[in-house]
C-alpha distance (Angstrom), angle and dihedral (degrees) to the residues before:
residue distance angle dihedral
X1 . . .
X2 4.16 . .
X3 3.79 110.9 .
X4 3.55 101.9 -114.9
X5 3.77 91.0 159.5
X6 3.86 99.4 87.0
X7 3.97 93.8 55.7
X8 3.79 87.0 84.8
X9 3.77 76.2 53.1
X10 3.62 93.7 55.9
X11 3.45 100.1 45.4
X12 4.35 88.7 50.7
X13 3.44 81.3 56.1
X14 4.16 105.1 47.1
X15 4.02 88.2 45.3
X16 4.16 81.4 59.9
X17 3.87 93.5 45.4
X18 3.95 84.1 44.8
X19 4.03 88.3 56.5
X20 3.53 87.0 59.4
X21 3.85 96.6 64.9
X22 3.89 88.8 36.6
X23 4.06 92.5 115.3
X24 4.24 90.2 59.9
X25 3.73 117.1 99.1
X26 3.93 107.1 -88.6
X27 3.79 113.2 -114.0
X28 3.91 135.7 160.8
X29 3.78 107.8 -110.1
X30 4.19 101.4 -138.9
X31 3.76 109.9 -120.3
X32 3.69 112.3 -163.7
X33 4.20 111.6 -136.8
X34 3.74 91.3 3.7
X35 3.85 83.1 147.2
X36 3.91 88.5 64.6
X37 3.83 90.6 38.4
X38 4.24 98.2 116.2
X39 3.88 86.6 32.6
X40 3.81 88.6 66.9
X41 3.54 96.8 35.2
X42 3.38 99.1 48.3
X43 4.20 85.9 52.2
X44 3.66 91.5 56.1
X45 3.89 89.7 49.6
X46 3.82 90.3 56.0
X47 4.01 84.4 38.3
X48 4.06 96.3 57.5
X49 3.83 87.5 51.1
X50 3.58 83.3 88.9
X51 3.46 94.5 79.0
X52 4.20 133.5 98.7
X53 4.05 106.4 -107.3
X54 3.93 95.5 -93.0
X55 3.54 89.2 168.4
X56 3.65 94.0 44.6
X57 4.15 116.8 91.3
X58 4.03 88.4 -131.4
X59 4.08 84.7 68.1
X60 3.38 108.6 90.3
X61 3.24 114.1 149.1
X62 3.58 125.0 80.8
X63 4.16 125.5 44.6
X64 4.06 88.9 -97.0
X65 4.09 119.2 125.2
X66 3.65 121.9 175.2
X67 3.60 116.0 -102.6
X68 4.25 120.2 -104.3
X69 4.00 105.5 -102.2
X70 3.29 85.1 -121.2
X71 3.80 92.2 63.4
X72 3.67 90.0 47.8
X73 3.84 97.5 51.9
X74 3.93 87.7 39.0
X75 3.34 90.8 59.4
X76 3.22 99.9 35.8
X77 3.79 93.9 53.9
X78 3.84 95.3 51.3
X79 4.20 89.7 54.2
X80 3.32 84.4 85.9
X81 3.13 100.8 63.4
X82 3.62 89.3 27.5
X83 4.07 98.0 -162.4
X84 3.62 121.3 -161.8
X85 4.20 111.5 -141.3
X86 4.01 93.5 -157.4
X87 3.29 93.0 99.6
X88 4.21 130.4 3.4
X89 3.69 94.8 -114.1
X90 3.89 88.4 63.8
X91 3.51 100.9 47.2
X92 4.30 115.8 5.1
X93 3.62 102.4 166.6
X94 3.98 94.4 35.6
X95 3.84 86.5 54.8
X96 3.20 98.3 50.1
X97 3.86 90.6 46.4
X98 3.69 84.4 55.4
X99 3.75 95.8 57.5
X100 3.59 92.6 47.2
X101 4.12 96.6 49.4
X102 4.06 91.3 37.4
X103 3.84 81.8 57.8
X104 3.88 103.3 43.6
X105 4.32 73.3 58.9
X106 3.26 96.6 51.5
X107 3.87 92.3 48.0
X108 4.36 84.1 54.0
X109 3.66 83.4 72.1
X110 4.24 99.2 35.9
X111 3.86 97.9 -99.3
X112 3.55 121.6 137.3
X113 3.74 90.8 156.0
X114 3.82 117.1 56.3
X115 3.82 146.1 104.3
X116 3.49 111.0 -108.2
X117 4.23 146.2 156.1
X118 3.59 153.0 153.3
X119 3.21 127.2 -70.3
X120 4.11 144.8 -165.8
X121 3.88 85.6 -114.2
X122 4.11 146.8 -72.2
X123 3.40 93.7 -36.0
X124 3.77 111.0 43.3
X125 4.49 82.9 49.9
X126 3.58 86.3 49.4
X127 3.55 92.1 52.0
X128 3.74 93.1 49.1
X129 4.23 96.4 52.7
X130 3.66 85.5 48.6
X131 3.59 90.3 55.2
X132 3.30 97.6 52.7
X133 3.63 92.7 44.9
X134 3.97 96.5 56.6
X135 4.14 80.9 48.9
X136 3.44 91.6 53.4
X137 4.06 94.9 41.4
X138 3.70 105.3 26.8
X139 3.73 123.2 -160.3
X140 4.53 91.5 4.1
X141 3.56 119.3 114.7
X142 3.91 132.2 -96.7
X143 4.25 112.3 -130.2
X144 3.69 129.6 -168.1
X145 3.67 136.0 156.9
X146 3.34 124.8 -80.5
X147 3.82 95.0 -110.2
X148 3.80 94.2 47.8
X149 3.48 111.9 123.8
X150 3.76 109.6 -75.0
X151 3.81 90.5 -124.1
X152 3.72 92.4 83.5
X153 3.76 99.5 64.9
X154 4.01 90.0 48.6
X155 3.54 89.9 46.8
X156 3.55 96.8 55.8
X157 4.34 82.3 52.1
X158 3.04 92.9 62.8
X159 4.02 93.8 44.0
X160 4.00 83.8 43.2
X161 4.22 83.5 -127.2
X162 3.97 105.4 152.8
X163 3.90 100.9 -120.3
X164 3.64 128.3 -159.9
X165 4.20 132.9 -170.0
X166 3.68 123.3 -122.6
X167 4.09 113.6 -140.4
X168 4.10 107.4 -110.5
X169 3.99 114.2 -135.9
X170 4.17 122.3 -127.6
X171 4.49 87.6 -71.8
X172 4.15 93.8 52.6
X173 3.80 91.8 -110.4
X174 4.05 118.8 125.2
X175 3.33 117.9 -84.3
X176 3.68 124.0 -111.4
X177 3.62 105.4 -152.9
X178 3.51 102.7 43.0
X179 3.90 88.7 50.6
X180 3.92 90.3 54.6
X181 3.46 87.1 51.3
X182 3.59 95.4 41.1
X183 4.05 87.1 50.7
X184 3.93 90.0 48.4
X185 4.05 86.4 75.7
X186 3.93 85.1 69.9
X187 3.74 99.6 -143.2
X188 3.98 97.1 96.1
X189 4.32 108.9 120.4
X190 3.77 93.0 178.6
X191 4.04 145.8 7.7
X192 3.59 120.2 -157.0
X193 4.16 110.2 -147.8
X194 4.05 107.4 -157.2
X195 3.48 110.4 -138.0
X196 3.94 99.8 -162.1
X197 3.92 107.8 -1.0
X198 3.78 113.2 -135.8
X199 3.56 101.1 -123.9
X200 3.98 96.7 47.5
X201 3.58 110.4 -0.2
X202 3.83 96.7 -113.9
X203 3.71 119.2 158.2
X204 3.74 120.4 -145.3
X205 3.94 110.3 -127.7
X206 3.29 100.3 -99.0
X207 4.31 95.0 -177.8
X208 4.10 90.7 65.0
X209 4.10 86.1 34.4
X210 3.96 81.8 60.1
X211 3.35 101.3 41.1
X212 4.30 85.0 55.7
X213 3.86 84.1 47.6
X214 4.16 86.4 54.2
X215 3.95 89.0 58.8
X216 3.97 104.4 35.1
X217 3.75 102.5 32.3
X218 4.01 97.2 -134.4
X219 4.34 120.3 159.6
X220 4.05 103.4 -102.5
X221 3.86 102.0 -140.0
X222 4.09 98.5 -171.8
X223 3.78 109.4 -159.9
X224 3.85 104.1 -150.2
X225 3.93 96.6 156.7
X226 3.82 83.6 128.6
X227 3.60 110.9 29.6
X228 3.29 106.9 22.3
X229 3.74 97.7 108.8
X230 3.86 91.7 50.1
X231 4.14 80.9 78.3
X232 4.25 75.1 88.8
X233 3.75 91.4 46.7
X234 3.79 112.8 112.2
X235 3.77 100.8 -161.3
X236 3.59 107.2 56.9
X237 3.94 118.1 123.5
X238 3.33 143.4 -134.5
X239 3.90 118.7 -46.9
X240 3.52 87.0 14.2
X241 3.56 96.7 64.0
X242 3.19 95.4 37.0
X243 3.76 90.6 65.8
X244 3.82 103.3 46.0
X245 4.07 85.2 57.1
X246 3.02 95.0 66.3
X247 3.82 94.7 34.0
X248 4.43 91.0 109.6
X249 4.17 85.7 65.8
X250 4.01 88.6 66.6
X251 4.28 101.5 105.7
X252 4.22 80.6 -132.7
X253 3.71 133.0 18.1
X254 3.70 128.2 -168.4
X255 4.03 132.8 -154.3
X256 3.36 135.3 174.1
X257 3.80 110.2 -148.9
X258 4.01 89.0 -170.1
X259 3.50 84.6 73.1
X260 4.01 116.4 47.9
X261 3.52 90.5 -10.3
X262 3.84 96.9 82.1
X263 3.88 92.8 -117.9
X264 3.68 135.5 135.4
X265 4.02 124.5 -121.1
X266 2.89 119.0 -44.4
X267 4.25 127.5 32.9
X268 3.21 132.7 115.2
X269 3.63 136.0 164.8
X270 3.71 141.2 -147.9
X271 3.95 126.1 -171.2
X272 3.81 125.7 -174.9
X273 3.76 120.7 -153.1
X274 3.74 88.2 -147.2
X275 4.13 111.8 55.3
X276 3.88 84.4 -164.7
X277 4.27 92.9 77.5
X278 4.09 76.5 72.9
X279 4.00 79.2 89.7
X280 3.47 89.1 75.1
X281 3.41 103.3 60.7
X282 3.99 95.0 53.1
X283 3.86 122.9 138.3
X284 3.72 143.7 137.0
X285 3.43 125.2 -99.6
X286 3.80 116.2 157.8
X287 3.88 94.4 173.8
X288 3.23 95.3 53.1
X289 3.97 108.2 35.5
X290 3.74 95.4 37.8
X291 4.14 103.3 108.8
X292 3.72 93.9 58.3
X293 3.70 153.8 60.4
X294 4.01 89.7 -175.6
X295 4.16 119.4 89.7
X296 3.39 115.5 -78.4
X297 4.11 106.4 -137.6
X298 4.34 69.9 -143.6
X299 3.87 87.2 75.0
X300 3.55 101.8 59.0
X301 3.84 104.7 38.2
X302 3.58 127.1 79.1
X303 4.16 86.5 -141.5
X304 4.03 119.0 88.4
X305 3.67 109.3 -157.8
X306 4.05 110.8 20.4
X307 4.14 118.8 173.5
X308 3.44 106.7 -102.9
X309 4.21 82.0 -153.0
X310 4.02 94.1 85.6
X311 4.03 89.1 48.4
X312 4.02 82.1 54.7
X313 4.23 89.6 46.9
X314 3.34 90.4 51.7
X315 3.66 107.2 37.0
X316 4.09 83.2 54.9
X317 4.24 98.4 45.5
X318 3.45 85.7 47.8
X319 4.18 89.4 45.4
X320 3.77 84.1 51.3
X321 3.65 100.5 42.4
X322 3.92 113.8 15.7
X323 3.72 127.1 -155.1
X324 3.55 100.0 -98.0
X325 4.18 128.2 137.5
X326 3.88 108.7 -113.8
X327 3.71 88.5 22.7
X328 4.40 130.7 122.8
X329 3.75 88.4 -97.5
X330 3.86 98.1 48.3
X331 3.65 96.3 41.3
X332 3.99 86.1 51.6
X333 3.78 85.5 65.2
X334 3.89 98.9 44.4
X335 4.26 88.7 51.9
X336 3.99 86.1 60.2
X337 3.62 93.4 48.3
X338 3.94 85.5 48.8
X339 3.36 88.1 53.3
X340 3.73 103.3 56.2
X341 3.76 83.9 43.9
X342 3.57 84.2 59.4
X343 3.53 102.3 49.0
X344 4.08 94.0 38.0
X345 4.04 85.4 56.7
X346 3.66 86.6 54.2
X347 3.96 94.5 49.6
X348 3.23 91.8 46.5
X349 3.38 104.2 60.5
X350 3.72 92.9 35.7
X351 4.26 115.1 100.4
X352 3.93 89.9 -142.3
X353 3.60 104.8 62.8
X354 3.86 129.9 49.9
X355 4.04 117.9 -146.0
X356 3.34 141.1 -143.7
X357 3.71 119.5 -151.3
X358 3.58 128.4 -48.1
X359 3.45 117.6 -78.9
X360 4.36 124.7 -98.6
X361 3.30 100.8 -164.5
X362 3.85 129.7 -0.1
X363 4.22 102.6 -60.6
X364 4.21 108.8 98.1
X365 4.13 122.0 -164.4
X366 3.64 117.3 -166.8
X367 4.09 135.8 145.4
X368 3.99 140.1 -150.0
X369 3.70 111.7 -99.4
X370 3.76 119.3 -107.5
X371 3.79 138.7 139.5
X372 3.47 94.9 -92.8
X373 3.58 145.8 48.1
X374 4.12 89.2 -134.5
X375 3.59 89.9 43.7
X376 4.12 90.8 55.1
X377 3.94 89.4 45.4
X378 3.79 87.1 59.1
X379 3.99 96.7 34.6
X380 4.09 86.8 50.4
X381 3.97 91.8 55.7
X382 3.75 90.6 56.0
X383 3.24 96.3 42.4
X384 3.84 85.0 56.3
X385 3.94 89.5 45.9
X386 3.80 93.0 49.3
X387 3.91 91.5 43.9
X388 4.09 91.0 51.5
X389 4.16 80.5 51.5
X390 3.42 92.7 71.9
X391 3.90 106.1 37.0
X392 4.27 97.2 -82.5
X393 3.23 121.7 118.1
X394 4.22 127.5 -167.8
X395 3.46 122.1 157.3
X396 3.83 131.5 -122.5
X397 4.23 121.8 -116.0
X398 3.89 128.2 -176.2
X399 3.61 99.2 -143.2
X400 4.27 135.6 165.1
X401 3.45 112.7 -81.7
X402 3.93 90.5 -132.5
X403 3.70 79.6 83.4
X404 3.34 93.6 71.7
X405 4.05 97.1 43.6
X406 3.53 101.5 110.8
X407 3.72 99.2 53.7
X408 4.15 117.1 111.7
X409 3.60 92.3 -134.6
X410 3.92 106.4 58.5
X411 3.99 125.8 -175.2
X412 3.96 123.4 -129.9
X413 3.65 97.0 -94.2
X414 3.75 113.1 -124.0
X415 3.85 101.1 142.3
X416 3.67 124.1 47.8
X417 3.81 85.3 -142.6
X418 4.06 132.7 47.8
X419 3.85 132.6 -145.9
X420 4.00 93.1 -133.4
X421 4.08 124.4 168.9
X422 3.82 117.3 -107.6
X423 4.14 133.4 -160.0
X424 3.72 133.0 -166.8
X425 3.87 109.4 -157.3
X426 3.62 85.7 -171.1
X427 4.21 100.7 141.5
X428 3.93 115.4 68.1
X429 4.23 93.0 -117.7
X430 3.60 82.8 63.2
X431 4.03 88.6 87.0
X432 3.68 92.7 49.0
X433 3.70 92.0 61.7
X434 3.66 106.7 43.2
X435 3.46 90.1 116.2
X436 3.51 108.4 45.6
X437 4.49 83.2 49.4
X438 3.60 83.6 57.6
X439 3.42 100.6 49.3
X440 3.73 88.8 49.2
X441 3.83 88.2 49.2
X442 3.52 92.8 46.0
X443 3.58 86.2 55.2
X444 3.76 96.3 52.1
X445 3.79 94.5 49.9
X446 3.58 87.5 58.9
X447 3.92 96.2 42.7
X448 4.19 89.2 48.4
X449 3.80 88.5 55.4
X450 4.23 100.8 -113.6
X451 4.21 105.3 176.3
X452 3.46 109.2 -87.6
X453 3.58 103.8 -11.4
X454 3.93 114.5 -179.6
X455 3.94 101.3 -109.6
X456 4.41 82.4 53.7
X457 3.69 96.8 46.8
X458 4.00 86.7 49.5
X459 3.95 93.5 56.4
């Protein structure tokens, strides 16, 4: 099931980048244990069988899609050069790939002028806008919902930022109310609007979180690591689209292109509406910045050394499959939001299984039926054992159990919170297989023991 096909690919293509080199001196590069080399890599082959299927449409659990070939062999093809894009000296065509694939981004959400770069992932770009917001409003707080990713409140430890949670309403997105009245206090610096929460894939309304920016002049940080490249989606739905409209007017946006954007581990990216924050980031480093007039991507990131390999991934997938709507790459992203249409349809009009809300983007909660919210916790992690049995794999959330208000078959509540099953139908095969997941969920209902599933009353 690996593609192994486009290796012949990749080698086509590292005889050309040798050709380039061809008027150097010939040496032998020394490789230490190249005697042992297939030993060892045929031991980590056998090694990284211990892994779920990520690549595999039956894995749908965790926020992990396979990388495009073409961001494999990209990659792959610039290890051997192996440029570094902290400064242009290290790494002068990977930079300037960099530029150009940070700004085909940046035009996803209608910027032309921004400040913007690479970055080791979600986190470390998060960590950078929330820098530059505690710069730009020193000593006020930092707010979020409370089912923003959890990195935000240890990032602003480390940046010693005071940081505050936002109450979430019944769908997981950030309440509006409780932020206005949260804002009304007067000492909140920065809110951070959650486009595609990583538990649910909510998205905070970001048109009434504007309108509050309008009247108390906080930074809008818009955390998009998730969603962000559903903005080229063309089957979102009300509130939802609404948002990631008006998703450019956020003062910083983060994606993760390891996520949606068919990239390996790790990249990130941060944009800043305002190119002047690159003030911030201003130091001296004559051994570094010496071969060059030009910017150095160096200068404006946080990060020293940064592998100029993703910029090359990136630059290529996005070569291959540009950021255009109606194009392959958006239409990718609308067939995994049809699929976890698919499958919440199904749920919902199953007995067995209790939802939640229907999902925004591509990321589906639901639970098994029982009489209590502690019996569903421990019904949902056998069902998730029983699934994995047979090749499917969801993952397990502890989530509010206002989530689950609206359903006609309520549990005795005695937990505030419920251990309920989650799927990410992020890849595009996911909608061809809805059924056969269901069947094998069906299936693992039945074999956990959930009252009266359909398999048992057939017996």
């Amino acid at each position: 099931m690996l593609d192994r096909d486009t290796l012949r690919i990749l080698e086509e293509a590292a005889k050309r980048l040798d050709a380039g080199f061809a008027s150097l001196p010939g040496f032998r590069a020394e490789l230490p244990g190249r005697e042992r080399l297939m030993e060892v890599l045929a031991e980590v082959a056998e090694r990284l069988q211990d892994n779920y299927p990520y690549f595999h449409p039956l894995y749908a659990g965790q926020m992990l899609k396979p990388p495009h070939p073409v961001a494999r062999l990209a990659y792959a093809l610039a290890m051997w050069v192996n440029p570094n894009n902290h400064a242009l000296d290290g790494g002068r065509a990977s930079s300037a790939m960099e530029k150009e694939a940070v700004a085909q981004i940046a035009a996803m959400f209608g910027r032309k002028d921004f400040l913007g770069h690479l970055c080791s992932g979600g986190t470390m770009a998060n960590l950078e806008a929330l820098w530059v917001a505690g710069q730009v409003h020193p000593g006020k707080k930092i707010v979020a919902s409370e089912q923003a990713h959890y990195t935000h409140g240890r990032i602003c430890g480390v940046l010693k930022e005071e940081f505050e949670a936002i109450p979430c309403d019944p769908r997981g997105r950030m309440d509006v109310a409780a932020l206005a009245s949260r804002l009304a206090r007067g000492d909140v610096g920065t809110v951070v609007a959650t486009m595609g929460t990583t538990a649910t894939g909510s998205v905070d309304p970001l048109p009434e979180i504007l309108a509050l920016r309008e009247r108390h002049g906080f930074r809008l940080h818009a955390d998009a690591a998730y969603g962000g490249y559903f903005v080229l989606a063309d089957n979102l739905e009300g509130p939802a689209r609404q948002a990631f409209a008006r998703l450019g007017e956020a003062d910083s946006i983060v994606i993760d292109p390891h996520k949606h954007g068919l990239q390996p581990y790790g990249c990130g990216c941060v944009l800043f509406r305002d190119p002047a924050v690159g003030r911030f980031y201003k130091h001296d480093s004559p051994y570094t910045y010496f071969s060059s007039t030009e910017l150095h991507l160096g200068e404006i990131s946080l990060e020293c050394s940064r592998p100029g390999a993703s910029a090359v991934a990136l630059w290529a997938t996005q070569e291959l499959l540009p950021l255009t709507k109606g194009g392959e790459f958006a239409k990718s992203l609308s067939l995994g939001r049809r699929a976890a249409l698919a499958l919440y349809e199904k749920l919902k009009t199953e007995a067995y299984f209790i939802t939640a809300f229907a999902p925004e983007l591509d990321i589906l909660i639901f639970a098994p039926r029982a009489e209590s919210v502690s019996q569903a916790s421990a019904l949902s992690r056998k069902i998730f054992d029983a699934a994995a049995q047979r090749g499917l794999h969801f993952a397990v959330a502890d989530l509010p159990v206002k989530f689950f208000e609206n359903s006609n078959k309520p549990w005795k509540r005695d937990r505030e919170s419920v251990t309920c099953l989650r799927s990410v139908l992020m890849k595009p095969e996911h909608l061809d297989w809805v059924d056969r997941i269901w069947e094998l969920l069906r299936t693992a209902a039945r074999e956990a023991g959930v009252p009266g599933s359909a398999a048992e009353s057939a017996i």
